[in-house]
C-alpha positions in Angstrom: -18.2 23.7 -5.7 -15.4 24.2 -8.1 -14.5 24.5 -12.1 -11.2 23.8 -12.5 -9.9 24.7 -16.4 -7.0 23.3 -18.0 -4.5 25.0 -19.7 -5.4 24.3 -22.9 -8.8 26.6 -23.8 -10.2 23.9 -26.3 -11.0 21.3 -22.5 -13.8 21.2 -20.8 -13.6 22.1 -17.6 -14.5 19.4 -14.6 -17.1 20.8 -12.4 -17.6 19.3 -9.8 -19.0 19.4 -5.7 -16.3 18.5 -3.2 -17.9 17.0 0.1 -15.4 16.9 3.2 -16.8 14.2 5.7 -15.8 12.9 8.8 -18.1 10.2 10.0 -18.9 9.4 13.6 -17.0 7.5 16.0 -18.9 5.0 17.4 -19.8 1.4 16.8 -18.6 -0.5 13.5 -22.3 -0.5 12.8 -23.4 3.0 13.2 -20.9 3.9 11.2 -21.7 1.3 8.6 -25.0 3.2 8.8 -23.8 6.8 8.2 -21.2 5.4 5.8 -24.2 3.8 3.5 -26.8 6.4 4.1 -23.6 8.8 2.5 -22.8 6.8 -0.4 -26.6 6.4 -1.3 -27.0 10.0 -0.6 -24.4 11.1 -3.1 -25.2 8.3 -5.7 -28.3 9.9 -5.7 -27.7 12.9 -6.8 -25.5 11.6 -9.4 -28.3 9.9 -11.3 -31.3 11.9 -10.5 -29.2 15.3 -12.3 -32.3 17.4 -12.5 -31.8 17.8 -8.4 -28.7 18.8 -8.9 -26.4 21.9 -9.9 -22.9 19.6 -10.9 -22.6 16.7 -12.7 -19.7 15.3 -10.2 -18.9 14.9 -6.5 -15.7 14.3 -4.9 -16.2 12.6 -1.2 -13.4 13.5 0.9 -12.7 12.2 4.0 -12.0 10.3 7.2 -15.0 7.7 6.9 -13.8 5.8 10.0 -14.3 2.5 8.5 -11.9 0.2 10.3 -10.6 -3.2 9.8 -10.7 -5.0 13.3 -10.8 -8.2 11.5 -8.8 -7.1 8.2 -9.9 -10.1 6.4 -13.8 -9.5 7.3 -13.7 -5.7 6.9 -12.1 -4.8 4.2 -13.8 -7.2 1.9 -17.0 -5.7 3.1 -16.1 -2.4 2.3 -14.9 -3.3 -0.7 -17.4 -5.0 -2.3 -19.5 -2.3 -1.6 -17.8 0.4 -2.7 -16.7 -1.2 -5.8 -20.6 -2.8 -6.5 -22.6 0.7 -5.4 -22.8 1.2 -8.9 -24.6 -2.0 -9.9 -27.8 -0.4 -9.3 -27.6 3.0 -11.0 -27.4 3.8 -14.5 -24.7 3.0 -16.9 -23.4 6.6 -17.7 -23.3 6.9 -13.6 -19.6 5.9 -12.0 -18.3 5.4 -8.8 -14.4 5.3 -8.1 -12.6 4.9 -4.9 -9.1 5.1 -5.9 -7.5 3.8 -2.4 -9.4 0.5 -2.4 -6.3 -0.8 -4.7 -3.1 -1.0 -4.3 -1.3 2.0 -6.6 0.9 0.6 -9.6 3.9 2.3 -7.9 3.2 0.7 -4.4 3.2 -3.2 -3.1 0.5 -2.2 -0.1 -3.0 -0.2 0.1 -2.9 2.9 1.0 -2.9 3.5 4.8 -3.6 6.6 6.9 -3.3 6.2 10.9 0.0 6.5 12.5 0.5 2.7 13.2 0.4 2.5 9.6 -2.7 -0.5 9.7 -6.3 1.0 9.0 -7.6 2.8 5.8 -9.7 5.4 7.5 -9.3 8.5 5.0 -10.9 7.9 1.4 -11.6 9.7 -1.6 -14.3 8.8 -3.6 -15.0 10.0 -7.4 -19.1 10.1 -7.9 -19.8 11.0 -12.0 -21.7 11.3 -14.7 -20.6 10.1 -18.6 -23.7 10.7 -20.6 -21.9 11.0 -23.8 -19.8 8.1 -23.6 -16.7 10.0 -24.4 -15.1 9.5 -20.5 -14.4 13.2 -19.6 -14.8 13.1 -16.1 -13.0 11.3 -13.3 -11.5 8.0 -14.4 -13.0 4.9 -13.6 -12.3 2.1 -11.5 -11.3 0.2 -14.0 -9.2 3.4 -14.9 
């Protein structure tokens, strides 16, 4: 877990629970599996905050999600990482920053050494009871 101040005493500091994950390497459905079963997992304790010691998570990781069939697979993946939060709470957020092409960039981000699959991810998991946006930004962000 960390509590990372800024410089300025008057800002709250982000607390948050950083998760390093590498998921198995198997077939595109067990990981599909473990992948889901994660999200849900962390979700989870996102919204239910009483189970919980911090109000965010940071997922990082090699998730091994590849994109045999590009096309297929990443629009899979997408949807669900971008529509996990449909289901939970409003003040709950879910942001996974590498789904979309940086401003500064004309490609997604890529991570294997041919340069063609999006297998390491970071994913923002937070709370914003207040309305006032001081945690991780948003997908929309």
């Amino acid at each position: 877990s960390f509590k990372v101040k800024g410089n300025n005493p008057a800002y709250v500091p982000y607390t948050f629970m950083a998760i390093n994950a590498h998921l198995i390497y198997g077939t595109t459905k067990d990981r599909w599996r473990e992948f889901e079963a994660l999200m849900n997992w962390i979700r989870n304790r996102v919204v239910q905050r009483e189970k919980t010691y911090y109000p965010s998570f940071m997922l990082l990781g090699d998730l091994n999600l590849d994109y045999d069939d590009p096309a297929k697979d990443y629009s899979k993946m997408e949807q669900y990482m971008k529509n996990i939060n449909v289901d939970t709470p409003d003040e709950v957020h879910v942001n996974f920053p590498f789904l979309d092409v940086h401003p500064k960039q004309t490609e997604h981000f890529t991570s294997n050494v041919k340069l063609t699959q999006r297998y390491d991810q970071i994913g923002l998991f937070f709370r914003d009871d207040d309305g006032v946006g001081k945690g991780f930004p948003t997908h929309s962000e």
